[in-house]
C-alpha positions in Angstrom: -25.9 16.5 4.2 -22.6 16.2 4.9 -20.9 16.0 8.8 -17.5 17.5 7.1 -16.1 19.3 4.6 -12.5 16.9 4.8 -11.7 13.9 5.9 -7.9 13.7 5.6 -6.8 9.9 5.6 -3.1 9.7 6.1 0.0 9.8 8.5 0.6 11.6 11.9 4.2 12.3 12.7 6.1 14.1 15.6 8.9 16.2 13.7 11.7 16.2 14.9 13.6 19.9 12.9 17.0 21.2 13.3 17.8 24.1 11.7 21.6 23.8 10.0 24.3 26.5 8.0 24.1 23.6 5.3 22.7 20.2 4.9 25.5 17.6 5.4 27.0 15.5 2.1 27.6 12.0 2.6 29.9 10.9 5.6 30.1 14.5 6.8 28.7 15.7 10.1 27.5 19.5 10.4 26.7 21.5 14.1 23.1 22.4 14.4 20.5 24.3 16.2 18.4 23.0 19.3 16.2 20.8 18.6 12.6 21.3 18.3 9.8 18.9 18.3 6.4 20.0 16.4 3.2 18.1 15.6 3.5 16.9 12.0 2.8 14.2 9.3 1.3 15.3 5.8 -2.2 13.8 7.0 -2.2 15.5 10.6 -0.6 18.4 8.7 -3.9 18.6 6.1 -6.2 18.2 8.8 -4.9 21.2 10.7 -4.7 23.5 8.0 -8.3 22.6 6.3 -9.6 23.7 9.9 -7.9 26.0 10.5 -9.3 27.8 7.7 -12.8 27.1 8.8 -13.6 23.5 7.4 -15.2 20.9 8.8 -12.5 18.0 9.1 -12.2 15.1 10.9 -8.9 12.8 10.6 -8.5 8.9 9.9 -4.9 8.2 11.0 -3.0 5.8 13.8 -0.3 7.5 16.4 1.3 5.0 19.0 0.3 5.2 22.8 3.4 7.7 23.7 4.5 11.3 24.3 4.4 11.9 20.7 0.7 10.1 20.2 -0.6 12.6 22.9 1.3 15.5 21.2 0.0 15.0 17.8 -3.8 14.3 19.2 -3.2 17.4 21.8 -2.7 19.4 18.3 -5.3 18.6 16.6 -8.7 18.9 19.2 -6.7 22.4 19.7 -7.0 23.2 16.1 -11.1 22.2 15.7 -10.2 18.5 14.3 -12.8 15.3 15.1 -10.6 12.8 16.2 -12.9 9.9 16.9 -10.9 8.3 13.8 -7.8 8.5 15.2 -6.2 5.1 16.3 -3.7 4.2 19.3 -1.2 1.7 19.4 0.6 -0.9 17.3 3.5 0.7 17.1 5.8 4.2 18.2 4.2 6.9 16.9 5.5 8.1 13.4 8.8 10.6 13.5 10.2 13.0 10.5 13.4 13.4 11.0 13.6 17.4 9.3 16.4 19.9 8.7 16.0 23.2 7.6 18.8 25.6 6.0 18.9 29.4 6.1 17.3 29.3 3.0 14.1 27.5 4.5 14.7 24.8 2.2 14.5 21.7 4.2 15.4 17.8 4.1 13.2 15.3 5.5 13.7 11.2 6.6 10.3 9.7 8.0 10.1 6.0 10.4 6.7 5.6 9.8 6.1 3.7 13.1 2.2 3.6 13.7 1.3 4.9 10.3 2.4 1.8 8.7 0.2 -0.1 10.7 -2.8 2.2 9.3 -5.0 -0.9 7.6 -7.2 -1.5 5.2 -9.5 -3.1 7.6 -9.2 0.3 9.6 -10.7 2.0 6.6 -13.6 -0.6 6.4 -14.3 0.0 10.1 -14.7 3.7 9.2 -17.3 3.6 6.9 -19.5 5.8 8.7 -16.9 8.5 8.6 -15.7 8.3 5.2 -19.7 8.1 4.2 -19.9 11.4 6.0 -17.4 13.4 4.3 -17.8 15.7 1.2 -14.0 15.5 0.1 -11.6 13.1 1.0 -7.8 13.5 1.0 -4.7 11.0 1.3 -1.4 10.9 0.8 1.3 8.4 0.9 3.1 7.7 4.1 0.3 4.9 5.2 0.3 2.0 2.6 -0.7 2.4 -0.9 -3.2 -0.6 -0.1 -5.0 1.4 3.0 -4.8 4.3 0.3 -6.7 1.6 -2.6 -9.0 0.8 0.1 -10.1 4.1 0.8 -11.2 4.6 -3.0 -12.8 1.5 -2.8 -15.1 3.1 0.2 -15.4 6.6 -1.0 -19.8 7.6 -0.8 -21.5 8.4 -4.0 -21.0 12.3 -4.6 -17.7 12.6 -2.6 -14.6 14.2 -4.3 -10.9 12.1 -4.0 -7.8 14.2 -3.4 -4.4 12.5 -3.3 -0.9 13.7 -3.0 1.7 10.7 -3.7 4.2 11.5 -1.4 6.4 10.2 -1.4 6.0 9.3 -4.8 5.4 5.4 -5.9 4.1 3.6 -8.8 -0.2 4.0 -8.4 -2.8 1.4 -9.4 -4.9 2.0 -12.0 -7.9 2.3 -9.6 -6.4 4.8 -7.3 -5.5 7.3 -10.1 -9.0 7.2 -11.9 -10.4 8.5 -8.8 -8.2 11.1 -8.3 -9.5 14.8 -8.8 -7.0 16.0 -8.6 -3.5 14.1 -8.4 -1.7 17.0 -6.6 2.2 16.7 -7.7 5.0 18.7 -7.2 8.2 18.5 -9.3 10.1 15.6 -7.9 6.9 13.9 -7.5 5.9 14.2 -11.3 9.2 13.4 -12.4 9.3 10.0 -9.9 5.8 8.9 -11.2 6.4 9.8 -15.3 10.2 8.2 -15.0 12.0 8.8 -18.6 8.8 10.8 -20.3 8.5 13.5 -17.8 9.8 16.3 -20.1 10.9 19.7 -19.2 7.9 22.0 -18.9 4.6 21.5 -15.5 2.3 21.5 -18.7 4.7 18.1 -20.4 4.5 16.8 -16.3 0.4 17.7 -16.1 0.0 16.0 -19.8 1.6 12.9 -19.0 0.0 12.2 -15.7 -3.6 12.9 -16.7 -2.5 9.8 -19.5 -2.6 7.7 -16.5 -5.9 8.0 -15.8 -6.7 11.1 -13.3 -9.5 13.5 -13.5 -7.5 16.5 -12.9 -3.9 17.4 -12.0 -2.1 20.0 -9.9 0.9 20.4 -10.3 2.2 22.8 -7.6 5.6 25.1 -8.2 6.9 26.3 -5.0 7.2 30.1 -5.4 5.8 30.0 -9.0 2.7 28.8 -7.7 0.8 26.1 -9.5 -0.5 24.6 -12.6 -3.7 22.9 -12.9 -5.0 20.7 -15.8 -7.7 18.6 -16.1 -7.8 17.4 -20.0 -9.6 20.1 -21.6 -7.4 22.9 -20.6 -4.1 24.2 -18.8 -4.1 27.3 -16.1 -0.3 29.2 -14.4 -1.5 30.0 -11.3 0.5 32.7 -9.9 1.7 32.8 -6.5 2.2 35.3 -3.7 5.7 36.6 -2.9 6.9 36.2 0.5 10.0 35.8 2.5 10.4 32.3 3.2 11.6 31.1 6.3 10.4 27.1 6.6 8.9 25.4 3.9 8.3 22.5 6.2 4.7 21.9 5.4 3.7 24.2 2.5 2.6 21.3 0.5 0.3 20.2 2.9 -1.2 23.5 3.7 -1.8 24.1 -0.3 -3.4 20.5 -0.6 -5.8 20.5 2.4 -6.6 24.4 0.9 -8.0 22.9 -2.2 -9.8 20.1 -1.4 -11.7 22.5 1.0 -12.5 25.0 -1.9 -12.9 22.2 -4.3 -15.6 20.9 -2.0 -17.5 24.2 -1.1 -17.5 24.4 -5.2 -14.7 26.2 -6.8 -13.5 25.1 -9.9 -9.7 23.9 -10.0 -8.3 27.2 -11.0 -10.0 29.4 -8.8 -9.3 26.7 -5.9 -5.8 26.8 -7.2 -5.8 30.4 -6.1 -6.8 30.0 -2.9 -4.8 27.5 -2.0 -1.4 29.0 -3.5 -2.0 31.8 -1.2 -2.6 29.7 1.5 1.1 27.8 0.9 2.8 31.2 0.7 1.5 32.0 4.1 2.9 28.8 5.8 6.2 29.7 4.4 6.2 32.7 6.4 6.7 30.9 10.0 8.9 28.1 11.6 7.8 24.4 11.5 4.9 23.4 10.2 1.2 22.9 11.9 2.4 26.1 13.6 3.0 27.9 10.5 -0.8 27.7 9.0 -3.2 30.6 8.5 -6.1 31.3 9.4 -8.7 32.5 6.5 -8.7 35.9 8.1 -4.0 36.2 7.4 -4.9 34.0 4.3 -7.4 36.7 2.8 -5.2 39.5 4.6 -1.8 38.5 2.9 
């Protein structure tokens, strides 16, 4: 039996979004909106979203004793996430520097801060909690060898979910355990270098030659394709107005690995979890923007 549905090992960020006519070009300066400060980070942003929907989830992550520590904690106990693996101090918390166009299209420059002091040795001290999880999900704004050593401690029976991003070369052992490798364009492209090719199914091809179980390749407004050796599904997307797209990613991935645990198959996880993305892009910022199962199901 199994305490959670998720346990979402990754980075917790306070985001920092202006909203802008353009994004600036090199050496140019451009007039802005106020600024806003939101609870983010892809792994605070999973954990949020997963329970928001109605999972069990508990989050493994490191925010520095500040303003923005007791923000992003403050965020999650409000959305239904266990937080007894949440560290403090080290370092500032983690910031995401984020601007947004009219388009909802947005830029984004991370300082990692306390995430990049998110250890190895941290995951061995949670053994209890990654031993207690049915799915667990990581991304890659902590270091790839926290990342390596969270393979290394997954239970028997519990599902690996990783989205490289930002994207970097991955070990051998880190990519056999993923199931899936959740990629979206630039991240495909960054990982297969020259031998990406031109088409998600080339992009889903070439990463399952590195050694995954599955691959998702996700496709904005397109929605997603998802491959896992044997076959290759087009998931179709809902259309919406987008306003932010400041934490779609996140709401898709955490989506899946929810479904995935409660026993979907990819596609039909896929599905959920594209619908869940095209909700988030309905709203400003990102934690703020994630549905509930009820405006998920409703949409």
């Amino acid at each position: 039996m199994y305490d959670y549905d998720l346990l979402v090992v990754g980075s917790a960020n306070a985001d920092l979004v202006i909203g802008v006519d353009r994004r600036p070009g090199p050496g140019e300066t451009v007039l802005g909106s106020d600024l806003a400060v939101h609870p983010g980070g892809k792994g605070a942003n999973q954990a949020v979203a997963a329970a928001r929907l109605g999972a069990r989830t508990a989050l493994l992550a490191r925010v520095g004793d500040d303003a923005h520590g007791r923000l992003l904690l403050d965020s999650q106990r409000a959305a239904g996430v266990d937080t007894v693996g949440v560290l403090t101090g080290g370092a500032p918390t983690g910031v995401a520097l984020i601007t947004v166009d009219p388009s909802g299209d947005n830029s984004i420059v991370v300082s990692p801060g306390a995430n990049a002091r998110l250890a190895p040795e941290d995951v061995r001290a949670a053994k209890v909690l990654l031993s207690s999880a049915r799915v667990v999900s990581a991304q890659l704004e902590i270091p790839l060898d926290t990342v390596a050593e969270v393979v290394r401690s997954l239970a028997d029976g519990s599902r690996f979910v990783l989205n490289p991003s930002p994207p970097a070369p991955l070990p051998a052992e880190v990519l056999a355990a993923c199931d899936p490798l959740v990629v979206n364009e630039h991240e495909a492209r960054v990982i297969l270098g020259g031998s990406a090719g031109d088409a998600p199914e080339e992009w889903a091809d070439g990463l399952l030659a590195l050694g995954p179980r599955s691959v998702v390749v996700t496709l904005g407004a397109e929605g997603a394709l998802v491959a896992d050796g044997e076959s290759a599904v087009r998931v179709p997307s809902v259309q919406v107005a987008a306003v932010d797209t400041t934490g779609a990613g996140d709401a898709f991935t955490a989506a899946l690995a929810w479904r995935l645990g409660l026993g979907d198959d990819l596609p039909t996880a896929a599905a959920f979890a594209v619908r869940v993305g095209a909700a988030a892009v309905t709203r400003e910022g990102a934690q703020a923007s994630f549905p509930t199962l009820e405006e998920t199901q409703a949409l």
